[in-house]
C-alpha positions in Angstrom: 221.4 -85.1 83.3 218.9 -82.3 84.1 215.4 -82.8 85.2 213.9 -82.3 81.7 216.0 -84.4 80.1 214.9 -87.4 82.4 211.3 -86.5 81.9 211.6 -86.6 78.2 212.7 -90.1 78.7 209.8 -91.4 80.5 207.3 -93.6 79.2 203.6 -92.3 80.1 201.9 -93.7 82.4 199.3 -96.6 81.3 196.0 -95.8 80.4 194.2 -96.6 83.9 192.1 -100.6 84.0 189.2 -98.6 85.1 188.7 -95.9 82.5 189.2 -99.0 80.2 186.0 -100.8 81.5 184.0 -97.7 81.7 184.9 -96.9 78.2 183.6 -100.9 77.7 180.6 -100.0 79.6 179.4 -97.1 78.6 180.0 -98.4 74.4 177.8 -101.8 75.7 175.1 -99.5 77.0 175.2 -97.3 73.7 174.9 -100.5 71.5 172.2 -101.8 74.0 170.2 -98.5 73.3 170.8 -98.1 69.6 169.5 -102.1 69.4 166.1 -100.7 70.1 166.8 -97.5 68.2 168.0 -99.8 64.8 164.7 -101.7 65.0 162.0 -99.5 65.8 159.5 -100.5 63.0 159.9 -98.0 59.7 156.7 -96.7 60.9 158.5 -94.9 63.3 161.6 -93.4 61.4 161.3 -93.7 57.3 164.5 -93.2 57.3 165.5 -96.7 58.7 164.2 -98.8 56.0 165.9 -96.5 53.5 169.5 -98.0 55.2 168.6 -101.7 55.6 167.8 -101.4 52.2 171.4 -99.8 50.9 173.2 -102.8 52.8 170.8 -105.1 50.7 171.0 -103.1 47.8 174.5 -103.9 48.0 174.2 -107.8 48.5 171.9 -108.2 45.6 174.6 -106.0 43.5 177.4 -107.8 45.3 175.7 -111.2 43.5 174.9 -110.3 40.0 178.6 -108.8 40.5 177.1 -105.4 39.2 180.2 -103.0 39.9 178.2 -100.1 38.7 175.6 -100.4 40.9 177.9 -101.1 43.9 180.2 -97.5 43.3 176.9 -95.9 43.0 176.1 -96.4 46.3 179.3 -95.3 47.9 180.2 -91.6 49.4 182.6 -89.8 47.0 185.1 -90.1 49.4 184.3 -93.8 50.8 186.9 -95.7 51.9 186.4 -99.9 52.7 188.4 -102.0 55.0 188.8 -105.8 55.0 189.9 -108.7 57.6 193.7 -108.5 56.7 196.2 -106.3 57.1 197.0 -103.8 54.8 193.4 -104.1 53.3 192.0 -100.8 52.8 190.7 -99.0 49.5 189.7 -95.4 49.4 188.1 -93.4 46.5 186.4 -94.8 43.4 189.6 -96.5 42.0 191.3 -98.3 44.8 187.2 -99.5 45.9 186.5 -100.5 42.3 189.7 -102.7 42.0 188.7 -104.6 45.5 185.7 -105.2 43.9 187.0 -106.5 40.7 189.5 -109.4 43.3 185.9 -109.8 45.6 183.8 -111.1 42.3 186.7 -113.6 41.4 185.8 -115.7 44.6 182.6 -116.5 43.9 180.5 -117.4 40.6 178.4 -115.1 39.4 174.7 -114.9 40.6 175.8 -117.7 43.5 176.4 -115.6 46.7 173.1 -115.7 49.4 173.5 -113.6 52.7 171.7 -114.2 55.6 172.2 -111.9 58.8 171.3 -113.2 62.4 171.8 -109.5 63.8 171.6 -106.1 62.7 172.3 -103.0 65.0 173.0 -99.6 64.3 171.7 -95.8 64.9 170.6 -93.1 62.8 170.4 -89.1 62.4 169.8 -86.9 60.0 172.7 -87.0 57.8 175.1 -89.4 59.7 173.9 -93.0 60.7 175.7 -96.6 61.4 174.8 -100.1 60.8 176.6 -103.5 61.9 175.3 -106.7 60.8 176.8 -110.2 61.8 175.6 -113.6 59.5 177.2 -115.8 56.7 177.4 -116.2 53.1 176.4 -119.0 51.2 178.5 -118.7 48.1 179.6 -121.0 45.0 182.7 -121.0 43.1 183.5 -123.1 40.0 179.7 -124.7 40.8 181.4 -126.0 44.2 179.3 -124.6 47.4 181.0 -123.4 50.8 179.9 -121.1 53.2 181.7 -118.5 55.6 180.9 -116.0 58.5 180.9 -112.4 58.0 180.9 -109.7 60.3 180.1 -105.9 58.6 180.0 -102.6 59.3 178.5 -99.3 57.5 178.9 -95.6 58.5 176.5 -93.7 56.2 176.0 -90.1 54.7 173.1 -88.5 53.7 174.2 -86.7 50.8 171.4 -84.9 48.8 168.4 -87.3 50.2 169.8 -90.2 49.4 171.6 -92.3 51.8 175.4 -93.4 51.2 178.3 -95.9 52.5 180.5 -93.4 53.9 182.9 -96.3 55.0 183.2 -99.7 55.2 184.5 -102.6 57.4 183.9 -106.5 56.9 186.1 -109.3 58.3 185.3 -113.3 58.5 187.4 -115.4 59.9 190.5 -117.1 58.0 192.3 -120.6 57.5 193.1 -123.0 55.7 190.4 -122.5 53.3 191.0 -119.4 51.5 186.7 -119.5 50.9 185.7 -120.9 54.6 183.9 -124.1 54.7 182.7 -126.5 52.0 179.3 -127.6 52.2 
């Protein structure tokens, strides 16, 4: 066997503990700084309401079930991505549809969401927002609530801002909605 051959073979080596915890580090210290970035008061940086209000602009659309208004404020070439595997939509068609299966979980006009914590950073056309909270929800007039963890990466695509992408997860069990109330 020559000497290429073996090293063609060989597995790299792993990716070093340390580098690992650095990279841990230095990500903690960037959401630590972006904390106080996210919620400066709109005073400082218009701009900031203008995103807190897309991610409730989308609740209150997410409620009434409004698919219109929820495509309108997605990126052309958005993309969403849910808890499970396989659970990604991208473009207009494939997010529409995830829509469509979202609105048969819960009754119309019966979905409340309330977020202990919000961070993100934003600048000038680029910007990100994660939020952490439940949902109070009703289906078939029977109540439950679940967790929800989210995350938005927006655009800024002629002044107005957009959900570039999309991640949300909550945890899963035996109850395919989360907890009854």
């Amino acid at each position: 066997m020559s000497t290429n051959a073996s090293l063609a073979t060989e597995s790299p080596a792993p990716f070093p503990l340390v580098q690992r915890r650095t990279a841990i580090l230095t990500g903690l210290a960037a959401a630590m700084t972006a904390a106080s970035v996210f919620g400066q008061d709109a005073k400082e940086n218009p701009e900031l309401e203008n995103v807190r209000a897309l991610l409730k602009a989308h609740d209150d659309a997410m409620k009434r079930q409004d698919l219109p208004a929820i495509l309108a404020l997605f990126a052309e070439k958005a993309a969403v991505m849910g808890t499970g595997p396989g659970e990604i939509w991208s473009g207009p068609e494939e997010i529409k549809s995830a829509y469509e299966h979202f609105f048969q979980g819960y009754d119309v006009g019966a979905q409340e969401f309330d977020y202990h914590f919000k961070i993100g950073s934003l600048g000038a056309e680029m910007g990100w927002l994660m939020a952490s909270g439940n949902i109070d929800a009703k289906k078939d007039g029977k109540a439950y609530e679940f967790p929800l963890n989210i995350s938005l990466t927006v655009s800024k695509s002629s002044g107005k801002w957009l959900i570039a992408s999309m991640h949300f997860s909550t945890l899963t069990g035996d109850s395919p909605q989360g907890t009854t109330k």
